[in-house]
ZAFISE-526679 format. One record per residue (C-alpha): residue number from 1; x, y, z. Coordinates in nm, 4 decimals. Example, Ala and Ser with C-alpha at 12.3 -4.5 7.8 and 13.67 -1.06 7.14 Angstrom:
! residues 2
  num        c1        c2        c3
    1    1.2300   -0.4500    0.7800
    2    1.3670   -0.1060    0.7140
END
This chain:
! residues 102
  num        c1        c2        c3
    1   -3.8054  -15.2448    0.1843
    2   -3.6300  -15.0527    0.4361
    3   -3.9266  -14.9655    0.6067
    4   -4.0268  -15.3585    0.6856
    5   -3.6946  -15.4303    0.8179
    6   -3.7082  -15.1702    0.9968
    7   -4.0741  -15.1945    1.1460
    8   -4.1564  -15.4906    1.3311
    9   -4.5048  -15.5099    1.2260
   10   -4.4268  -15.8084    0.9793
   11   -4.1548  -16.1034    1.0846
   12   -3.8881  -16.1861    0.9028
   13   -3.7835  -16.4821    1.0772
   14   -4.0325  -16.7136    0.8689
   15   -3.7943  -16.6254    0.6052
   16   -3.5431  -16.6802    0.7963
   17   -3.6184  -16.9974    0.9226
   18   -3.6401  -17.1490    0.5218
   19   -3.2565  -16.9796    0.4542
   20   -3.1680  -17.1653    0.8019
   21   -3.3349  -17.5605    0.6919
   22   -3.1054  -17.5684    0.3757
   23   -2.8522  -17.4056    0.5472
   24   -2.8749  -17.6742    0.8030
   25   -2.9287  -17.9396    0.4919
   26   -2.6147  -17.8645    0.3154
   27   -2.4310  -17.8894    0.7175
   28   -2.5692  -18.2592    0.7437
   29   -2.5319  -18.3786    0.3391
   30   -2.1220  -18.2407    0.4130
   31   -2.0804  -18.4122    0.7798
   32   -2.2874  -18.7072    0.6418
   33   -2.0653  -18.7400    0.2954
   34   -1.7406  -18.6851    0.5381
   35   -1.8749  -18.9599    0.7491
   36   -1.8801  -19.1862    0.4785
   37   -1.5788  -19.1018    0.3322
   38   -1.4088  -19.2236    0.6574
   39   -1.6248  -19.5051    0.6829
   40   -1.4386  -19.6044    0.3284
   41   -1.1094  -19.5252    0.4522
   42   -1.1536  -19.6951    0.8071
   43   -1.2154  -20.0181    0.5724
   44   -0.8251  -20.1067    0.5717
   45   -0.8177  -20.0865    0.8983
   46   -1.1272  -20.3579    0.9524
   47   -1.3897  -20.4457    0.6762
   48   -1.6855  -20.4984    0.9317
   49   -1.5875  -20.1097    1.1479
   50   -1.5548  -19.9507    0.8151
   51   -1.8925  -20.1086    0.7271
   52   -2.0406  -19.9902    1.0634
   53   -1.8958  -19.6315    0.9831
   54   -2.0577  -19.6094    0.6689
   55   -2.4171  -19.7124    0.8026
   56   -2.4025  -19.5505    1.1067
   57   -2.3295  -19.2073    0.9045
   58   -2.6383  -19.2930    0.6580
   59   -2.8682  -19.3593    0.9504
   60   -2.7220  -19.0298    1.1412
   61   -2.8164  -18.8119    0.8008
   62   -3.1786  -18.9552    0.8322
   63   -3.2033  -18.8836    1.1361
   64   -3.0405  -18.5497    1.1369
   65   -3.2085  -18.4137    0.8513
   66   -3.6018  -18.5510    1.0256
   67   -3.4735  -18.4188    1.3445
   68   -3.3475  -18.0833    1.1852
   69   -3.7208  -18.0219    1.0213
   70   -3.8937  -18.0820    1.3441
   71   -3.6962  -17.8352    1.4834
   72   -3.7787  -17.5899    1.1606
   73   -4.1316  -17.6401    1.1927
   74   -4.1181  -17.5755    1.5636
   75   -3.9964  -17.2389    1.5093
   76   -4.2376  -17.1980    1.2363
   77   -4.5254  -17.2777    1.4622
   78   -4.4030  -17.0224    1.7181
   79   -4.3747  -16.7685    1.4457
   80   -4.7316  -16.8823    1.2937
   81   -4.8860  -16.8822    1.6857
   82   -4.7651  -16.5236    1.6579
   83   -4.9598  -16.4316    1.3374
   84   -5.2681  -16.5712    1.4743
   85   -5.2828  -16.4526    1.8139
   86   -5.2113  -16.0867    1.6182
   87   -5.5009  -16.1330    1.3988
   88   -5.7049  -16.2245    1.6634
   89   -5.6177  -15.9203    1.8797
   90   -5.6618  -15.6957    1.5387
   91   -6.0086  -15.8440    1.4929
   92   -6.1078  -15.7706    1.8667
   93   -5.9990  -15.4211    1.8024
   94   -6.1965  -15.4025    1.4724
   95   -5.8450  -15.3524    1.2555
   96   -5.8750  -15.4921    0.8971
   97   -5.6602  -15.7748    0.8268
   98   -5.3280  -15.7169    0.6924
   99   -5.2995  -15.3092    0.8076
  100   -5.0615  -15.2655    1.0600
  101   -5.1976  -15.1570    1.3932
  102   -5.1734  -15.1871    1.7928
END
C-alpha cells in the first residue's frame, strides 16, 4: 500500500476525484438548503422576493450540482487520456499491460 502511494506508476487522483464529487455534493445540498432557508425567512419581508429566493436557490443546486459533474468528468478524462496514452506507449515498447514500466 505504501509502495503505490509512493510510486507514481498508478494515479490516485481517479480516486480522488470520486471523494472530491460528494465532497462537492454535500457543499451544494448545504449552500442550496441555506439558500432556501433564507428564501423562507426573507418571506416576511415580501412574499413574491422570498418566493424568488427559494427558486432561484433550487435552480442554482441544479445547476451547481450538473455544472460540478462536468467539471468531475473533465478531470476524469484527463486522468483516463493519461491511462491510454500510457498503454499505448507500453504496447509500442512491447510491455504487458498492467506491469509497470518506462
Amino acid at each position: 500500500m505504501i509502495s503505490r502511494f509512493l510510486n507514481f506508476d498508478n494515479l490516485i487522483g481517479t480516486t480522488l476525484i470520486k471523494v472530491l464529487y460528494f465532497l462537492g455534493l454535500a457543499g451544494i445540498a448545504i449552500f442550496a438548503l441555506v439558500s432556501f432557508v433564507g428564501g423562507i425567512a426573507a418571506m416576511r419581508f415580501g412574499v413574491m422576493q422570498g418566493l424568488g429566493m427559494i427558486v432561484m436557490s433550487l435552480v442554482g443546486a441544479v445547476v451547481g450540482v450538473v455544472m460540478w459533474r462536468f467539471m468531475c468528468e473533465l478531470y476524469l478524462l484527463f486522468f483516463r487520456i493519461s491511462d491510454d496514452i500510457r498503454d499505448m506507449k507500453n504496447h509500442q515498447l512491447g510491455i504487458a499491460p498492467g506491469k509497470p514500466g518506462a
